[in-house]
CHARMM internal coordinates of N, CA and C (Angstrom, degrees):
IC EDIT
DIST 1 N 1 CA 1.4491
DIST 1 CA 1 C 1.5244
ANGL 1 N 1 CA 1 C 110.50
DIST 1 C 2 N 1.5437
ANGL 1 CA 1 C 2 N 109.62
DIHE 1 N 1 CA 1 C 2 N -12.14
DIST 2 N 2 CA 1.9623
ANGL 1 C 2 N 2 CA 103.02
DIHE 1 CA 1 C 2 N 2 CA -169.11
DIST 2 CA 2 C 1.1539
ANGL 2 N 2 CA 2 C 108.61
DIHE 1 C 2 N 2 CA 2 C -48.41
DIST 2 C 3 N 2.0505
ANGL 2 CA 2 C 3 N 108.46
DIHE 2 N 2 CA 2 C 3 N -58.91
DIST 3 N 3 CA 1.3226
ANGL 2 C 3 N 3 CA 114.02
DIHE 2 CA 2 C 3 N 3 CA -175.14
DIST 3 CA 3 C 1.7171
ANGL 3 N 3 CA 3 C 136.89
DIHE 2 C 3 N 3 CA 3 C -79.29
DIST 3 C 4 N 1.4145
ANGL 3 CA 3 C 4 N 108.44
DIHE 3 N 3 CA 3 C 4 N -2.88
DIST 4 N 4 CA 1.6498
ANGL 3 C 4 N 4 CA 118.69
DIHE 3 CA 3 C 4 N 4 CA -179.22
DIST 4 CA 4 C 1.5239
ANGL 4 N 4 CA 4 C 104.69
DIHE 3 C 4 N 4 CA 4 C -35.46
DIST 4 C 5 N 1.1055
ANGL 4 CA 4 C 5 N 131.48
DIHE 4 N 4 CA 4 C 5 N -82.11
DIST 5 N 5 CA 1.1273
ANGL 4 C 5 N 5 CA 139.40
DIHE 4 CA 4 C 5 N 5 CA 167.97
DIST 5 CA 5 C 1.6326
ANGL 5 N 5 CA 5 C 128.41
DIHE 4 C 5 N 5 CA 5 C -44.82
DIST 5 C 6 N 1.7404
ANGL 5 CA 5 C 6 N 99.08
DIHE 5 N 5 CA 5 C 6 N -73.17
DIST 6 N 6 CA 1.4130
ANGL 5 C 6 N 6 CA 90.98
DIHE 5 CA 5 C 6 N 6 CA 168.94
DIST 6 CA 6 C 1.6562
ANGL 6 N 6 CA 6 C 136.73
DIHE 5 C 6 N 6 CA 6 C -36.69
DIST 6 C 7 N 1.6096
ANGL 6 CA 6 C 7 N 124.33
DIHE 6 N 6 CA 6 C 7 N -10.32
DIST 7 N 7 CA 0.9843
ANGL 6 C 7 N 7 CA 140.38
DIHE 6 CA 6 C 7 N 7 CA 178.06
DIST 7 CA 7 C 1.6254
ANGL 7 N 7 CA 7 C 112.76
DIHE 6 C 7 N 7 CA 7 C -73.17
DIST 7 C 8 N 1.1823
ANGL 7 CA 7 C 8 N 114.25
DIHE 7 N 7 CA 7 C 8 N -22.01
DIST 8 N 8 CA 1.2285
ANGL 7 C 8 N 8 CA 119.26
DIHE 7 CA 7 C 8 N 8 CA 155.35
DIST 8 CA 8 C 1.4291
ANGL 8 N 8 CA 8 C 138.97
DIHE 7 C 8 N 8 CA 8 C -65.86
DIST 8 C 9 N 1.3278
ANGL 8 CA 8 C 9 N 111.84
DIHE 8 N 8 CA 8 C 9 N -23.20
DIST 9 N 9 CA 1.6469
ANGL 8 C 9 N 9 CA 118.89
DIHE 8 CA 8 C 9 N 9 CA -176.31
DIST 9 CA 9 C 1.8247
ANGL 9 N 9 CA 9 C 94.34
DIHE 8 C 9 N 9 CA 9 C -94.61
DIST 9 C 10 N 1.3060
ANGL 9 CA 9 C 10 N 125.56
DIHE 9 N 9 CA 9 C 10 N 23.53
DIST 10 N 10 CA 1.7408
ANGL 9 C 10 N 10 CA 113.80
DIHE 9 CA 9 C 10 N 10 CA 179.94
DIST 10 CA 10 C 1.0489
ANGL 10 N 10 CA 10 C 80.16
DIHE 9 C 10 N 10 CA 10 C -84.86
DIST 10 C 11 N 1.2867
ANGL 10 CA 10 C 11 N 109.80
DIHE 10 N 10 CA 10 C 11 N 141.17
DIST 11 N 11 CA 1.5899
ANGL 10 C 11 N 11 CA 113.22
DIHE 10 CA 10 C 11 N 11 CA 161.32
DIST 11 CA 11 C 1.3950
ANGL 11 N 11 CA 11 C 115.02
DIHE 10 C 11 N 11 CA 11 C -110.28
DIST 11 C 12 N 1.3606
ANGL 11 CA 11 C 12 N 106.62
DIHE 11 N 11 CA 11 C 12 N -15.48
DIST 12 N 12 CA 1.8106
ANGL 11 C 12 N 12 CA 112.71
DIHE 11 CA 11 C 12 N 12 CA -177.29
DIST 12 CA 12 C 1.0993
ANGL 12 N 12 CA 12 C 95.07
DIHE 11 C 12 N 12 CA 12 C -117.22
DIST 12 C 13 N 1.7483
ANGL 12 CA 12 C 13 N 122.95
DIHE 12 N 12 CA 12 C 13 N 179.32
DIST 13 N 13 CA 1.2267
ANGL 12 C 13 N 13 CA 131.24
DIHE 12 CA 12 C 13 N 13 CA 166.72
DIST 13 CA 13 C 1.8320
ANGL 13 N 13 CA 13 C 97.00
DIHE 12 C 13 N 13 CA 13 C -70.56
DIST 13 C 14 N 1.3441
ANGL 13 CA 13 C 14 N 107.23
DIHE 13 N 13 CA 13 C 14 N -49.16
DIST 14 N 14 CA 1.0124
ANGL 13 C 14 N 14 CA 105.84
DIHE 13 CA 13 C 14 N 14 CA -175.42
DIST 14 CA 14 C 1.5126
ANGL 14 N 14 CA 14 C 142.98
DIHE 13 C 14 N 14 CA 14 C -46.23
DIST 14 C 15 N 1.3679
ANGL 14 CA 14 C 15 N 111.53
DIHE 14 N 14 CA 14 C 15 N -21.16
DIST 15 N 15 CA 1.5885
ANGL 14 C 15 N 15 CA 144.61
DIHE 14 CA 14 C 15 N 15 CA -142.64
DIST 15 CA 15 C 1.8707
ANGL 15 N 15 CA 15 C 78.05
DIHE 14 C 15 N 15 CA 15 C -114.42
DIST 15 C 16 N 1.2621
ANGL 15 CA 15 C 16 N 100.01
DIHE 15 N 15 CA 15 C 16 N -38.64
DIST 16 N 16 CA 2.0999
ANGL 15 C 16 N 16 CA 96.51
DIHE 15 CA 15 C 16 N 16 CA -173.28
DIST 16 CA 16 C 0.9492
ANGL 16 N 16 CA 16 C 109.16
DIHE 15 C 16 N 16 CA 16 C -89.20
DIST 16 C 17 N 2.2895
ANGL 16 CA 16 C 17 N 115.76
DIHE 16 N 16 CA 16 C 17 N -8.78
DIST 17 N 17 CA 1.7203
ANGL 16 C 17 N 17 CA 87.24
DIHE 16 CA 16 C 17 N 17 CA 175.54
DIST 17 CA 17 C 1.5606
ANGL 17 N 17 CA 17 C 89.88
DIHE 16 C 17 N 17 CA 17 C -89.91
DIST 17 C 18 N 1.3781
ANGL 17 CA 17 C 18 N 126.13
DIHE 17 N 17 CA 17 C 18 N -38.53
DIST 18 N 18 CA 1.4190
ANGL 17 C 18 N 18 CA 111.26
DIHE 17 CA 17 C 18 N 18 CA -160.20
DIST 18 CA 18 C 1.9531
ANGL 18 N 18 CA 18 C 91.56
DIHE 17 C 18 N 18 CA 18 C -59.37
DIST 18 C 19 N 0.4592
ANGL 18 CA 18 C 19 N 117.30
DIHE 18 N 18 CA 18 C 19 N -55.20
DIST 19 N 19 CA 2.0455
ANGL 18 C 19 N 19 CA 105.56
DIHE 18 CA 18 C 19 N 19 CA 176.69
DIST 19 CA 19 C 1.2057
ANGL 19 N 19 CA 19 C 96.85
DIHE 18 C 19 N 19 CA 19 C -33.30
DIST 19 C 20 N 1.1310
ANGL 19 CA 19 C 20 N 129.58
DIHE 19 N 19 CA 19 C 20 N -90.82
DIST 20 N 20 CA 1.6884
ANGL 19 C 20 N 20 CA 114.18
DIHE 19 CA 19 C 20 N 20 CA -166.86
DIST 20 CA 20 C 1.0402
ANGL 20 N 20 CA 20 C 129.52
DIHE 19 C 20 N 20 CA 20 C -56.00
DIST 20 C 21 N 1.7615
ANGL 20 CA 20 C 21 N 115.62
DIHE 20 N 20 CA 20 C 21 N -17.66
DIST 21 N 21 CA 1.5209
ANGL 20 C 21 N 21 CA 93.43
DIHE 20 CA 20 C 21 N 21 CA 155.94
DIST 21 CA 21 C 1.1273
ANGL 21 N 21 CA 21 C 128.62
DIHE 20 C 21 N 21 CA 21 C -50.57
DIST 21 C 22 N 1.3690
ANGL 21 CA 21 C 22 N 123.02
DIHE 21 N 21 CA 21 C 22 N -45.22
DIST 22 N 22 CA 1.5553
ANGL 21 C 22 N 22 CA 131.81
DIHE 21 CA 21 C 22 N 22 CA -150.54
DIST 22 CA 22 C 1.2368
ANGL 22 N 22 CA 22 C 103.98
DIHE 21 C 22 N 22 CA 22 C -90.86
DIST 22 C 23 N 0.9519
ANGL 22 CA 22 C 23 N 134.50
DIHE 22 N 22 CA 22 C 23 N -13.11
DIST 23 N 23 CA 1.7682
ANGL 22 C 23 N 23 CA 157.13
DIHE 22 CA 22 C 23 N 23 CA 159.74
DIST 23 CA 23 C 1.5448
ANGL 23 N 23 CA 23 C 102.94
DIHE 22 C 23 N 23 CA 23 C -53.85
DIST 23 C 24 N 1.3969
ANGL 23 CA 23 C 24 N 108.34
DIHE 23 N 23 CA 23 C 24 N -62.96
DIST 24 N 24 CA 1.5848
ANGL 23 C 24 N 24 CA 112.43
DIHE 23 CA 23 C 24 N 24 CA -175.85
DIST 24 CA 24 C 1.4609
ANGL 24 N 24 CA 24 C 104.61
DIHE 23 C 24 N 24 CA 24 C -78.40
DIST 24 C 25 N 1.0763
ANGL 24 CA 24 C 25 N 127.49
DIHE 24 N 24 CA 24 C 25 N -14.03
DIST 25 N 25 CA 1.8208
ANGL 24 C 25 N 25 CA 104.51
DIHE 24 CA 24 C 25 N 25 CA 176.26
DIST 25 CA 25 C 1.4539
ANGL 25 N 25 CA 25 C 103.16
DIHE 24 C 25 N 25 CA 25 C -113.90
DIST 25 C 26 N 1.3242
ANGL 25 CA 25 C 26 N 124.88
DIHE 25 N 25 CA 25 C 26 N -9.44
DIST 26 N 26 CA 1.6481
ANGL 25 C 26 N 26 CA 94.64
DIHE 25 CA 25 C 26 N 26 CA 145.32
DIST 26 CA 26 C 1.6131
ANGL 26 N 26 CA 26 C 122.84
DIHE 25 C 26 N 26 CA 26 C -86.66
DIST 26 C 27 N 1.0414
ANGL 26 CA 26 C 27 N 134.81
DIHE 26 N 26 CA 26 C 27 N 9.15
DIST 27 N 27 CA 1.5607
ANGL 26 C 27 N 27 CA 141.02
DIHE 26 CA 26 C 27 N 27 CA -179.94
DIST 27 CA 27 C 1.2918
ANGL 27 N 27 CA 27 C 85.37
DIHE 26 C 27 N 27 CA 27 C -98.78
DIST 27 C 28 N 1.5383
ANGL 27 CA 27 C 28 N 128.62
DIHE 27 N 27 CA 27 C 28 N -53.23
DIST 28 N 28 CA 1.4477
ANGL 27 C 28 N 28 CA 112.42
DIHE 27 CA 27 C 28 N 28 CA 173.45
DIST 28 CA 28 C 1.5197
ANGL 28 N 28 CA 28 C 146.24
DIHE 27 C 28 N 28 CA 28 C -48.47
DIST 28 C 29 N 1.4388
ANGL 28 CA 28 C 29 N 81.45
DIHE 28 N 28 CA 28 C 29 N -47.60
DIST 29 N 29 CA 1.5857
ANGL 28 C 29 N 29 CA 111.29
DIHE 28 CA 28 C 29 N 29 CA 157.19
DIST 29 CA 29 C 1.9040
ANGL 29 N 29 CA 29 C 120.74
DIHE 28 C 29 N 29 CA 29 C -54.73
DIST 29 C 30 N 1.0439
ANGL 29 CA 29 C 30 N 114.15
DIHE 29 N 29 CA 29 C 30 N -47.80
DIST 30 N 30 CA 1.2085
ANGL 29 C 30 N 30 CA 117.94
DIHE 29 CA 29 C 30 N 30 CA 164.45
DIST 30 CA 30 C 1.2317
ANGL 30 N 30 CA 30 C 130.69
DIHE 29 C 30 N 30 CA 30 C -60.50
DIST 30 C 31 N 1.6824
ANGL 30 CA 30 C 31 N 114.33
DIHE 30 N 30 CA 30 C 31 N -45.84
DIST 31 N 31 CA 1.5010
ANGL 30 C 31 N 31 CA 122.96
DIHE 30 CA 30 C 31 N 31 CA -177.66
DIST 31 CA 31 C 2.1078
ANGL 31 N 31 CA 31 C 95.33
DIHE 30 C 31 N 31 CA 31 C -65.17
DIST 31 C 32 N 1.0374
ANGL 31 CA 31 C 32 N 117.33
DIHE 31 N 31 CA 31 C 32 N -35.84
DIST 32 N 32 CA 1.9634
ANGL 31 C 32 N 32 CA 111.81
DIHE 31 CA 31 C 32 N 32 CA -174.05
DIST 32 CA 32 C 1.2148
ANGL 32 N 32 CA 32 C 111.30
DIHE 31 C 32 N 32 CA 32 C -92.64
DIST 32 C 33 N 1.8331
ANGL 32 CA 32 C 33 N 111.13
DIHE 32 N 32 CA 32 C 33 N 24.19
DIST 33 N 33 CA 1.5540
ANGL 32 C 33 N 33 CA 114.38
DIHE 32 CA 32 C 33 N 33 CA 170.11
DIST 33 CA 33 C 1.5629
ANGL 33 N 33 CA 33 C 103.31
DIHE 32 C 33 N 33 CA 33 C 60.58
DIST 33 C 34 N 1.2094
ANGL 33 CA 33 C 34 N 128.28
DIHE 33 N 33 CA 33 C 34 N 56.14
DIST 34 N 34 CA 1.3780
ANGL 33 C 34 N 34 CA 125.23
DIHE 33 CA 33 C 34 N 34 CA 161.65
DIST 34 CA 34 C 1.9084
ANGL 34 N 34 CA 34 C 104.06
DIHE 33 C 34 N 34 CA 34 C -124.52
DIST 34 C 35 N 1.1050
ANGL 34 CA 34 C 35 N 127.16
DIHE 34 N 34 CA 34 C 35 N 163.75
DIST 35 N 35 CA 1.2999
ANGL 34 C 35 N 35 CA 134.31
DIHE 34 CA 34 C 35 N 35 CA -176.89
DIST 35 CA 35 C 1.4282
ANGL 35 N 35 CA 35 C 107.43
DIHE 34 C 35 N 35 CA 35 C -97.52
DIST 35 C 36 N 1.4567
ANGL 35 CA 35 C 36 N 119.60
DIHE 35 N 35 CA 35 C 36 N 119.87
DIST 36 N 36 CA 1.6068
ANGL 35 C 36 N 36 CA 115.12
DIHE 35 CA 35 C 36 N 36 CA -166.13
DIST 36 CA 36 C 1.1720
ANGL 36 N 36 CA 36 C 107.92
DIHE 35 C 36 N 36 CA 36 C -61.88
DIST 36 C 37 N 0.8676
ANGL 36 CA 36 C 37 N 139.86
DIHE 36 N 36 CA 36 C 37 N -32.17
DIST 37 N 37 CA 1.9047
ANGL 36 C 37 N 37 CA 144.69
DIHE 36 CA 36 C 37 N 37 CA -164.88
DIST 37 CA 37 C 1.3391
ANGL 37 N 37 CA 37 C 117.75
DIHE 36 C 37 N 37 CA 37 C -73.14
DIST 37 C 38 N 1.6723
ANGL 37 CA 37 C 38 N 99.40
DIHE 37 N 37 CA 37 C 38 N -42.35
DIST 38 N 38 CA 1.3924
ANGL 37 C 38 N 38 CA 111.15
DIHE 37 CA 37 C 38 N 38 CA -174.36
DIST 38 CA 38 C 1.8194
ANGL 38 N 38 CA 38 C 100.22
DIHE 37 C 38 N 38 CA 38 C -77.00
DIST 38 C 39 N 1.2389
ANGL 38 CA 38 C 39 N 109.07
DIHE 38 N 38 CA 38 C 39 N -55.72
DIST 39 N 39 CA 1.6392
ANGL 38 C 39 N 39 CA 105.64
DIHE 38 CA 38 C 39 N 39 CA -169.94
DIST 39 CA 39 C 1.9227
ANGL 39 N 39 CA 39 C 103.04
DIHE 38 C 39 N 39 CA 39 C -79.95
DIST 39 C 40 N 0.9679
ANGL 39 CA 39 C 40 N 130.70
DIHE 39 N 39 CA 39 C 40 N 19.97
DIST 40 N 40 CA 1.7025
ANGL 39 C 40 N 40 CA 129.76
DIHE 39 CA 39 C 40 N 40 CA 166.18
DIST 40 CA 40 C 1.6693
ANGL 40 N 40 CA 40 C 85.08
DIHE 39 C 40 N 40 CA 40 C -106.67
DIST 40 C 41 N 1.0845
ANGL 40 CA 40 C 41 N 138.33
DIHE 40 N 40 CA 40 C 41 N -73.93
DIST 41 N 41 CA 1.4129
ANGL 40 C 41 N 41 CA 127.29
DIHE 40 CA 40 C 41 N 41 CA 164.87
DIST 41 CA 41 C 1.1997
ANGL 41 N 41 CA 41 C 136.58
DIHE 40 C 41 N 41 CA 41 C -14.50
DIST 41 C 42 N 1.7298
ANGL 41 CA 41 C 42 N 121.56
DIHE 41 N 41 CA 41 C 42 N -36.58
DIST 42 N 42 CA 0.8704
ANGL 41 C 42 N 42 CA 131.98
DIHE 41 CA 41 C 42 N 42 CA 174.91
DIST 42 CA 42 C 1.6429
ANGL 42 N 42 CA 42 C 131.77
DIHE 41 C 42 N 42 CA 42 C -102.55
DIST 42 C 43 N 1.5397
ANGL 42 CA 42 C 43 N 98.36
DIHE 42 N 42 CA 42 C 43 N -11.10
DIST 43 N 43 CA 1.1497
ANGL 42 C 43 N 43 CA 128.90
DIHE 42 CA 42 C 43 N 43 CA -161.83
DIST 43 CA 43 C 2.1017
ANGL 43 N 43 CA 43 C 92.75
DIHE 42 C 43 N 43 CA 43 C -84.10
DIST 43 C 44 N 1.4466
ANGL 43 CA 43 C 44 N 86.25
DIHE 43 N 43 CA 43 C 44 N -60.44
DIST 44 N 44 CA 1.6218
ANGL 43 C 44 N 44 CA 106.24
DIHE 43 CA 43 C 44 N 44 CA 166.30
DIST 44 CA 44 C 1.1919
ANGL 44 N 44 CA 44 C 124.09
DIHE 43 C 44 N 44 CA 44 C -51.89
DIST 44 C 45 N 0.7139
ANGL 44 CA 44 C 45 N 137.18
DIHE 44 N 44 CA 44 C 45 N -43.98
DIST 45 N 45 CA 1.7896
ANGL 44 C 45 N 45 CA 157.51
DIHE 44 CA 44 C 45 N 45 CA -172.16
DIST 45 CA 45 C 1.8654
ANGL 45 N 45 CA 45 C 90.16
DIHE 44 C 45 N 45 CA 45 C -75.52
DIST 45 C 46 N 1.3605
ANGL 45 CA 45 C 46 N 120.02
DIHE 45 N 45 CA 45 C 46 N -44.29
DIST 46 N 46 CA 1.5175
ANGL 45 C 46 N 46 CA 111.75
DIHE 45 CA 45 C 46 N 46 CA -176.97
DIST 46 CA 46 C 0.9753
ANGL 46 N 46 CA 46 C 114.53
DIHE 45 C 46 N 46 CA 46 C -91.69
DIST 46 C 47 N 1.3188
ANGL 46 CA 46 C 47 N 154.55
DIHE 46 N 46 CA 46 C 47 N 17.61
DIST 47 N 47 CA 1.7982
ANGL 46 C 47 N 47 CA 160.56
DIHE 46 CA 46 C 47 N 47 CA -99.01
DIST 47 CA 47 C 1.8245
ANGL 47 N 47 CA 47 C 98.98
DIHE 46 C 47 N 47 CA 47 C -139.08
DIST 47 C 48 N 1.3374
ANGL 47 CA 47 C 48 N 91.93
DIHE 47 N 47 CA 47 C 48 N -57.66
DIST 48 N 48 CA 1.5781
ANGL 47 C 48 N 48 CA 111.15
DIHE 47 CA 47 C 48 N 48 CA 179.63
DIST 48 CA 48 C 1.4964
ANGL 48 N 48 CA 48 C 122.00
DIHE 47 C 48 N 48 CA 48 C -64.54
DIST 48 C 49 N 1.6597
ANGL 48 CA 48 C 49 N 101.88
DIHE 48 N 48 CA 48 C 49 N 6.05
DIST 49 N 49 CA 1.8571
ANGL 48 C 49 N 49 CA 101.91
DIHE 48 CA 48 C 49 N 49 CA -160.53
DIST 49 CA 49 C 1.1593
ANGL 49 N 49 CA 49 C 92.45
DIHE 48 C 49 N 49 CA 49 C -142.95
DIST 49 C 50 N 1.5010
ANGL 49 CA 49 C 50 N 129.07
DIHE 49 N 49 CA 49 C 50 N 9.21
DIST 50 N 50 CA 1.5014
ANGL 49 C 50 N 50 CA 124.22
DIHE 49 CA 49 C 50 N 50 CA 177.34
DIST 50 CA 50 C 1.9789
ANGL 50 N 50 CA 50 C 117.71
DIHE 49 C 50 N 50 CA 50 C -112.91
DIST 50 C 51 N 1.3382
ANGL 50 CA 50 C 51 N 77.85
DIHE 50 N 50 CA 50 C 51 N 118.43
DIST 51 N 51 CA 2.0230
ANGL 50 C 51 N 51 CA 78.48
DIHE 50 CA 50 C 51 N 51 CA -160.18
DIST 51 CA 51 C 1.9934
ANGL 51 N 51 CA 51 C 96.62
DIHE 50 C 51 N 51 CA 51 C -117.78
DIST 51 C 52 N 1.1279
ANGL 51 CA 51 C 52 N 91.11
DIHE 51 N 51 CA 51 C 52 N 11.61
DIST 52 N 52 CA 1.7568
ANGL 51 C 52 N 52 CA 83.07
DIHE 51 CA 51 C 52 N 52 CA -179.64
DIST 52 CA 52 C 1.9561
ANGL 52 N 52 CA 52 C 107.25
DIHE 51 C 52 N 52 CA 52 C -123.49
DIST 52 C 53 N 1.0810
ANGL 52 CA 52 C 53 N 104.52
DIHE 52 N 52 CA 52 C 53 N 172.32
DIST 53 N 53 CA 1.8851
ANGL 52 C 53 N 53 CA 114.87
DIHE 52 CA 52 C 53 N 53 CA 171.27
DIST 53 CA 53 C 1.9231
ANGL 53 N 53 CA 53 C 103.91
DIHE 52 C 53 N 53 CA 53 C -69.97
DIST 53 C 54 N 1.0601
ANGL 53 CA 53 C 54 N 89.06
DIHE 53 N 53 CA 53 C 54 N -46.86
DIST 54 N 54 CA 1.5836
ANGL 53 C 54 N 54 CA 107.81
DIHE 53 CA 53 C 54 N 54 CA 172.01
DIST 54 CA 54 C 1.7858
ANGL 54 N 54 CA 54 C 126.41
DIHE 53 C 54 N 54 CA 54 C -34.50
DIST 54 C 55 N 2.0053
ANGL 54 CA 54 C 55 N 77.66
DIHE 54 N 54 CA 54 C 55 N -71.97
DIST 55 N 55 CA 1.5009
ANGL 54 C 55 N 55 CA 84.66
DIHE 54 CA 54 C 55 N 55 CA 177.83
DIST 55 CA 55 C 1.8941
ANGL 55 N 55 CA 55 C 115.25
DIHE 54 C 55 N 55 CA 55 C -68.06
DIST 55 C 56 N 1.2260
ANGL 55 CA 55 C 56 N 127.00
DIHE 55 N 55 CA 55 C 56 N -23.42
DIST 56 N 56 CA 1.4683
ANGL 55 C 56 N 56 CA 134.47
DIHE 55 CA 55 C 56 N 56 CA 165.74
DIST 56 CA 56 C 1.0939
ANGL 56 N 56 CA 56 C 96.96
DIHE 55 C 56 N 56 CA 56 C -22.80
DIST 56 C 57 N 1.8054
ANGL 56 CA 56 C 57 N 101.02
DIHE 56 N 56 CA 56 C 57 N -84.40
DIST 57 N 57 CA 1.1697
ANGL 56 C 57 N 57 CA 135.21
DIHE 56 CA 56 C 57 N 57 CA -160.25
DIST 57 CA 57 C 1.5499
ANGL 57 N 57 CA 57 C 111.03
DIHE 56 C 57 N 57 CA 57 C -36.00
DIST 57 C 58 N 1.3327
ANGL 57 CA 57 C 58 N 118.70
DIHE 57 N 57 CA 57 C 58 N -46.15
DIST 58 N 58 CA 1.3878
ANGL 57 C 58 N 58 CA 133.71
DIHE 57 CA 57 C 58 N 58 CA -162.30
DIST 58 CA 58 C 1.5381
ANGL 58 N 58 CA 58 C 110.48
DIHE 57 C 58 N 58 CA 58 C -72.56
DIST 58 C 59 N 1.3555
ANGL 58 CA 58 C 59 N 101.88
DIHE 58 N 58 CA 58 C 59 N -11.22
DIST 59 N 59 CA 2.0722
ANGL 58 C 59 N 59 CA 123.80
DIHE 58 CA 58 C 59 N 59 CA -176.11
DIST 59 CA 59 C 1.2981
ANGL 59 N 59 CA 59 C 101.75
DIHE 58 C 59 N 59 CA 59 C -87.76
DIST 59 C 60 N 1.4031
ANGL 59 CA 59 C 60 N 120.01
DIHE 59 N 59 CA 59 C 60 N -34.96
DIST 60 N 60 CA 1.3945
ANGL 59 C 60 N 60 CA 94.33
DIHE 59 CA 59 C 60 N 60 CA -179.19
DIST 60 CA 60 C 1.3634
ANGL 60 N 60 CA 60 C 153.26
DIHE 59 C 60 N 60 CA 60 C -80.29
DIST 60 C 61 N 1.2082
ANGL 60 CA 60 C 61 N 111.16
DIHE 60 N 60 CA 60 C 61 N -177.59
DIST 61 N 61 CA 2.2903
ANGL 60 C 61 N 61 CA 89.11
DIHE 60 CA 60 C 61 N 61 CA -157.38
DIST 61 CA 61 C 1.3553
ANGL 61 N 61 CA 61 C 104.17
DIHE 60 C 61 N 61 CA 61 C -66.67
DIST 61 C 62 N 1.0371
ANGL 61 CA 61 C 62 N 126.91
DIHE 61 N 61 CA 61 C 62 N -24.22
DIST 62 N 62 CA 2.2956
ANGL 61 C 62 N 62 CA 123.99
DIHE 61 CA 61 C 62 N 62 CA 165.48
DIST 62 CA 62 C 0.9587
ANGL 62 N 62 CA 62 C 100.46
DIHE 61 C 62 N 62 CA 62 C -81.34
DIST 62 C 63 N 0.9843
ANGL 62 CA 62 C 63 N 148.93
DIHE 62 N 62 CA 62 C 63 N 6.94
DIST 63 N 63 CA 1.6715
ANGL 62 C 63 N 63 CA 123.24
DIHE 62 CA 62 C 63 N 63 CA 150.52
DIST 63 CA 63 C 1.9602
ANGL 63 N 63 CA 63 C 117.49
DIHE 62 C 63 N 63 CA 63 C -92.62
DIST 63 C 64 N 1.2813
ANGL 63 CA 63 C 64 N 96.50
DIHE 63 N 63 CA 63 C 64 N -14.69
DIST 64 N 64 CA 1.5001
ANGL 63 C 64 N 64 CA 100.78
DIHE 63 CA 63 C 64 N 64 CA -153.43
DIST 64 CA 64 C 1.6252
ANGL 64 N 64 CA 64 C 87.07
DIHE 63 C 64 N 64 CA 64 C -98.16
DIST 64 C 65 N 1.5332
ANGL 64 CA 64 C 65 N 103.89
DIHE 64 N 64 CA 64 C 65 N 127.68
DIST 65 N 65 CA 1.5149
ANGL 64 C 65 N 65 CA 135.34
DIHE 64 CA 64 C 65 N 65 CA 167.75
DIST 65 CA 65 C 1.3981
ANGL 65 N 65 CA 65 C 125.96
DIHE 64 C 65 N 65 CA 65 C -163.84
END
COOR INIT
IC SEED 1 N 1 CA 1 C
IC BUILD
């Protein structure tokens, strides 16, 4: 239900992919029992320090425990 509506204010294609990204990694985040707020917080906070395929990889909501 987050996005039903909100799908209306994209105004670009662009503006709807960054929306669905952020759509899919808190639904992601949710489905591996993590709290969306806390791991987009944390996810962000590590953004600036990740220079490999690896370290990406290591952000996402199945890896994180």
């Amino acid at each position: 239900v987050i996005g039903r509506k909100a799908w209306l204010f994209a105004d670009t294609p662009a503006g709807a992919k960054a929306s669905a990204l952020y759509y899919t990694l808190i639904e992601t985040a949710k489905a591996n029992g993590l709290e969306p707020y806390a791991y987009l917080n944390y996810v962000i906070g590590k953004m600036a320090d990740v220079e490999t395929v690896e370290q990406w990889e290591a952000l996402l909501p199945w890896n994180m425990k």
